[in-house]
Each structure stands twice: as C-alpha cells, then as structure tokens.
C-alpha positions as CSV (number, residue, x, y, z in Angstrom):
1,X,31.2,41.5,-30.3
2,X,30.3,39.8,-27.0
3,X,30.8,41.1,-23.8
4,X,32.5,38.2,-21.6
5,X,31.8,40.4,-18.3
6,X,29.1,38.5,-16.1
7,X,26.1,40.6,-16.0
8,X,23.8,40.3,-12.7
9,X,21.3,37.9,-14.2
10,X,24.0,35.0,-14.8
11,X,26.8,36.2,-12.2
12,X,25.9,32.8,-10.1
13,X,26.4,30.7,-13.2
14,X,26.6,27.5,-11.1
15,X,24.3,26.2,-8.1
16,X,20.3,26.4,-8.2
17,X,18.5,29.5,-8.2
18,X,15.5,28.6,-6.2
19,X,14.6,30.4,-3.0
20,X,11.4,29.6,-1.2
21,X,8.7,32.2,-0.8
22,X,8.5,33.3,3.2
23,X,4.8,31.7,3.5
24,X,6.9,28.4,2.8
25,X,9.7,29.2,5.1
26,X,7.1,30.5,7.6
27,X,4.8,27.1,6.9
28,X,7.9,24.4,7.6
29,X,8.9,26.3,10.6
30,X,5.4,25.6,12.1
31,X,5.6,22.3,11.1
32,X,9.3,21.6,12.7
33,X,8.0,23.4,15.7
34,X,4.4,21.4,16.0
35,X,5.8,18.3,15.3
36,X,8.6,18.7,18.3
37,X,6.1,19.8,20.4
38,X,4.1,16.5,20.0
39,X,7.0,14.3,20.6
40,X,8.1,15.6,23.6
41,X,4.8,15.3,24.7
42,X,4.2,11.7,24.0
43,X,7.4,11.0,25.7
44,X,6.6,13.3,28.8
45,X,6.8,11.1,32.0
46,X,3.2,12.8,32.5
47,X,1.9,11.5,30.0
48,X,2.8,7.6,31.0
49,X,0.1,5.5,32.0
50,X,0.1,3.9,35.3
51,X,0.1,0.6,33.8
52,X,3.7,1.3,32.4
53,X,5.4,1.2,36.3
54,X,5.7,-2.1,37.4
55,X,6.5,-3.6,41.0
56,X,8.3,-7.1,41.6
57,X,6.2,-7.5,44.8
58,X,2.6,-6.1,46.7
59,X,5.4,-4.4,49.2
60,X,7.4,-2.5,46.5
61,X,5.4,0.5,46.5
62,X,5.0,2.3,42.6
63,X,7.4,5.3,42.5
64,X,6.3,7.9,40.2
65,X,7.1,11.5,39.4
66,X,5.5,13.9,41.7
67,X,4.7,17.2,40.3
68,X,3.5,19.7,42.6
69,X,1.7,22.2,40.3
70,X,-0.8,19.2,39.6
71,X,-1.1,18.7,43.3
72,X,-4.8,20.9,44.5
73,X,-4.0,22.5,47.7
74,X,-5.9,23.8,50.2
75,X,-5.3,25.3,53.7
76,X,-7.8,26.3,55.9
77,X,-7.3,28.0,59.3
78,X,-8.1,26.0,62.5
79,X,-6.8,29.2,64.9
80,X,-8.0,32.4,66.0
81,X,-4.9,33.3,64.5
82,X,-5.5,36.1,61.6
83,X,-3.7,35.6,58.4
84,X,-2.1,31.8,59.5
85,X,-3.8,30.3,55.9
86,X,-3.2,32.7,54.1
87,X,1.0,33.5,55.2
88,X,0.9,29.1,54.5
89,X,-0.9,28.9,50.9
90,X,1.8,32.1,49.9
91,X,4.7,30.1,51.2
92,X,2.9,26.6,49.5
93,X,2.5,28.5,46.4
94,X,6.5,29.9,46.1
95,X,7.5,26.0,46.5
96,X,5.5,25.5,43.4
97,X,1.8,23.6,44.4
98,X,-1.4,24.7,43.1
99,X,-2.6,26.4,45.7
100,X,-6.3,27.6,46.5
101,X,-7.2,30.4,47.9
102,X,-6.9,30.3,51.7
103,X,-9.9,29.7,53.9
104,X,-11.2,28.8,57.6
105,X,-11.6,25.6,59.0
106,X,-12.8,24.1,61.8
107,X,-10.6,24.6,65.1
108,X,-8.4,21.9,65.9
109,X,-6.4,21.5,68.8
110,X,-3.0,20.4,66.3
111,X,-2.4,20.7,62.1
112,X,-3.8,18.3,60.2
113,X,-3.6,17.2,56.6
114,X,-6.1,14.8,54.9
115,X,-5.3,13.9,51.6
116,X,-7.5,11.9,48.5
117,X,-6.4,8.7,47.9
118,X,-3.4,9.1,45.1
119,X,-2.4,12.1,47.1
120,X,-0.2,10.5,50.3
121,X,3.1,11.2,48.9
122,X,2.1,15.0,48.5
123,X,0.4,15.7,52.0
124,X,3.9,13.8,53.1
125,X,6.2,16.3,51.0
126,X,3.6,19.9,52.6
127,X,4.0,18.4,56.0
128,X,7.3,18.1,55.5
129,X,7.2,21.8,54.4
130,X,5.2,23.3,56.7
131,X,7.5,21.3,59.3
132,X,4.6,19.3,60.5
133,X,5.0,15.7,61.8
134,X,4.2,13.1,59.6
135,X,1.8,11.3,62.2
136,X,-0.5,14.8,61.2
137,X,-1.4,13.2,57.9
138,X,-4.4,11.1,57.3
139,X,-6.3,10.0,54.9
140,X,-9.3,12.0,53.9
141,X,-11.6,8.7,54.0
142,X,-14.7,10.7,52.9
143,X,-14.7,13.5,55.2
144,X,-15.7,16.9,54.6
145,X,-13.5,19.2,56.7
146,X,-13.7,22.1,54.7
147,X,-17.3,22.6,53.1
148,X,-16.4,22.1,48.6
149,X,-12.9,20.4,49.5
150,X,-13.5,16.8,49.0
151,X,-12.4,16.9,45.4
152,X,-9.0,18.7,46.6
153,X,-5.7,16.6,46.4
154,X,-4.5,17.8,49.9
155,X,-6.3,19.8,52.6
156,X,-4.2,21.4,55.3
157,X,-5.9,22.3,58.5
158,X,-3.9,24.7,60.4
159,X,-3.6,24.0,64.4
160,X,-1.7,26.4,67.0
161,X,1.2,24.0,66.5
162,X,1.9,26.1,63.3
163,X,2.7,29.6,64.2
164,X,4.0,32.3,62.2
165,X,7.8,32.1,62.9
C-alpha cells in the first residue's frame, strides 16, 4: 500500500529547494553595500573636479559647495582677554568647521581674518558668524600671523571688537 500523506521531505513538492549558505548571504550583502558606497562617492559633489564648473565670463565668479568641516580654522587671541579664543573656536566648532585648538596672537587693535587663497568665501561665512565686518577679511598674502598657521584655511585674530556677549 502507499501512503498518499505528504511526508516532510517532499511536503513543498513544487518551487526550488535551494537556500544559500549565510557566508553567501553575508558575502552579497558586502558586495551590495561596497558597491553603493562607491557610487555615491564618485557622484559626491566633493569629489568633482574644478574643471567640471564652468563660467560664461572672467566676472562670473565659480560657485561651488562650501563645506565647513573641510575648512582648517584657527583663532588666536589678540586681547588680554582670558578665554576670548577659546569661547570662539567652541562656538566655530558647534557651526560645524574644523577647528584647531585655540591659541594667542599678536594684539591687534580690531579682529582680523586672513585666509589662503581658495579660502575667501569661508573667512566671509566666520566673519559673518563671529558678527565681524567683512572689511576685517584679508588675504593672508604670505604672512605668518600665528607662528605654524600658514597652511591653515582661515586664521581668525581676535581684537577687543569681539567681546564675550
């Protein structure tokens, strides 16, 4: 006699019977995940080359992205004021820019912010911050204002017309 009940080996009759091992699961996931990672990547606006903005005219100045925590910043104290670099490179570093650690500068009789060459639009933007007229930013053109800045993107020299409010 046969039995015509279904017996756990054969009780999925139809459909396929193959399940990948976990090491296969684990392997595609890696690869899904890598390969998304590297598109987004190549398609990041960070990642564009200079050469890939284009301006109709020499006046039309090249917008591009501005991303702060790229952006080296550091602010030195130009006061006798105790503390004035340091209470700016916190609130500098809660708006996102790389911040150094704060330092002292040379005493100046008003802020000012030099910044490297590519950097204008960013010592614009912390002058802006630090409510700091725009006529305070100037190029670094090869000074030295803080001894081991020169390679920073923005240096911020803190006069008496930035208090603590």
């Amino acid at each position: 006699m046969s039995d015509s009940s279904p017996t756990p080996r054969n009780s999925h009759a139809s459909g396929s019977h193959f399940q990948p091992s976990l090491s296969v699961v684990l392997i595609i996931v890696v690869l899904f995940i890598g390969s998304t990672f590297l598109m987004v990547r190549a398609v990041s606006p960070s990642t564009a080359s200079p050469s890939t903005s284009s301006s109709t005219s020499s006046t039309t100045p090249t917008s591009h992205v501005l991303i702060k925590s790229k952006v080296r910043v550091q602010v030195a104290n130009g006061t006798n004021t105790t503390g004035l670099a340091g209470h700016f490179t916190q609130q500098l570093m809660l708006q996102g820019w790389d911040t150094l650690p704060p330092g002292n500068g040379p005493h100046v009789a008003a802020t000012i912010i030099y910044y490297n060459p590519s950097s204008r639009k960013a010592a614009l933007e912390i002058a802006s911050a630090i409510r700091v007229s725009s006529s305070a930013v100037h190029p670094l053109g090869g000074a030295n204002p803080i001894a081991g800045s020169a390679s920073d993107d923005v240096i911020v020299v803190l006069g008496p017309n930035s208090a603590i409010t």
